[in-house]
VMD Tcl script that draws the C-alpha trace (Angstrom):
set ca {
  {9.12 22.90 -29.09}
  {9.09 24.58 -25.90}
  {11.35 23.60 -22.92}
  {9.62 22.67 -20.29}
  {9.42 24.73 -16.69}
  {11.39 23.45 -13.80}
  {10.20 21.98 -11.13}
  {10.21 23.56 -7.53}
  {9.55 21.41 -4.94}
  {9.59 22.43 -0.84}
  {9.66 20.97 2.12}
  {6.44 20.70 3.61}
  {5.12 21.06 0.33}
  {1.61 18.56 0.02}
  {3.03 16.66 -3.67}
  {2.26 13.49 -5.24}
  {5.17 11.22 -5.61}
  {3.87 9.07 -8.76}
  {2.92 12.51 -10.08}
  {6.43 14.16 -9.67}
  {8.54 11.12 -10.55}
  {6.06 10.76 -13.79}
  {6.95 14.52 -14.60}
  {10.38 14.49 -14.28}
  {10.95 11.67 -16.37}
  {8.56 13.34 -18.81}
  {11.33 15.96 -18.28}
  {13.77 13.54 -19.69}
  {15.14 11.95 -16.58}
  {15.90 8.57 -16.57}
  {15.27 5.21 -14.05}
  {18.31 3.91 -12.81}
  {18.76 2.00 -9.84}
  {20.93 4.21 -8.47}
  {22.41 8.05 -9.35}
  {25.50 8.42 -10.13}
  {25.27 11.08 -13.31}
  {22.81 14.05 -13.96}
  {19.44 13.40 -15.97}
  {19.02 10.22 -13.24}
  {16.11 9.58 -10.84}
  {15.88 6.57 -8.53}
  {13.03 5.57 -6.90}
  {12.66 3.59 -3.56}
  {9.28 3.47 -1.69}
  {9.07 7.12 -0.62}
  {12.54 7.87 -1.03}
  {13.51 9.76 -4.64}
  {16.91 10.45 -5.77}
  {17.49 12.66 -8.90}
  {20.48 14.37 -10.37}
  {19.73 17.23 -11.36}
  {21.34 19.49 -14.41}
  {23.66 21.73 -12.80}
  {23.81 20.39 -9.92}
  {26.73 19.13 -8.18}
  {25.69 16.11 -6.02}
  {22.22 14.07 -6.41}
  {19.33 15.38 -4.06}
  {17.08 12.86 -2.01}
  {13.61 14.40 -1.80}
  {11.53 12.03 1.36}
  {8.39 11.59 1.28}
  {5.82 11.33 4.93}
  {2.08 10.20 2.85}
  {1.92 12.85 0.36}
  {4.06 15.58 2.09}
  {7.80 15.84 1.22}
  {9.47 15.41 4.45}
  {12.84 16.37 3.43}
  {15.13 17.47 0.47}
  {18.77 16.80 1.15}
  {21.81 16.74 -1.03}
  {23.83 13.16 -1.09}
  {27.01 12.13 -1.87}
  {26.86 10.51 -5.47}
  {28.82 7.43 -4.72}
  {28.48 7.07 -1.22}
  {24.69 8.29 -0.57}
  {25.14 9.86 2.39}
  {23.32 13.11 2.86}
  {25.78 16.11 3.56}
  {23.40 19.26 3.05}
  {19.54 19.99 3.92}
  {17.54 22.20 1.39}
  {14.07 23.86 2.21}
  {13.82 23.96 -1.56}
  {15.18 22.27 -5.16}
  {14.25 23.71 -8.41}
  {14.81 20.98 -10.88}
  {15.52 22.12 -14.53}
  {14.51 19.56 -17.03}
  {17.00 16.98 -18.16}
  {19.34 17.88 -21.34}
  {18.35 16.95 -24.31}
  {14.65 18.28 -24.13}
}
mol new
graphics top color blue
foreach p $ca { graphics top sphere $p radius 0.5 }
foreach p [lrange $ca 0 end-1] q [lrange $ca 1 end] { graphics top cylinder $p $q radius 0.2 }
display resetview
């Protein structure tokens, strides 16, 4: 079996959120109310949080309609964002 491709995402970017939230946990990512280890995604209206594999902190990727407004990296216990990204590549979850 193949492993899947990341997924890039940008800000700006036009993106479905069903469609990427779908995807990722296709990817192996799991639903949690909240983040707190890598291979979770929380969802909250237009607001996603995922922890991605090898990444250090969780990144919140905001959604305006069907643009993504912004990608920041949070603190995983607190939530607070600490670091704006123009882009996240999100490699699928271990275990796929």
């Amino acid at each position: 079996m193949t492993r899947p491709e990341p997924i890039k995402i940008c800000r700006g970017q036009a993106l479905d959120l069903t469609g990427t939230v779908r995807a990722l946990t296709e990817q192996g990512y799991q639903r949690v109310a909240k983040v707190s280890d890598p291979g979770e995604i929380a969802v909250r209206g237009g607001v996603v949080d995922v922890f991605p594999e090898g990444f250090e902190a969780p990144v919140r990727i905001e959604w305006h309609g069907d643009t993504v407004a912004g990608i920041r990296s949070v603190h995983p216990f607190t939530g607070r964002p600490f670091l704006d990204h123009e882009i996240a590549i999100l490699l699928p979850a271990a275990g796929l």
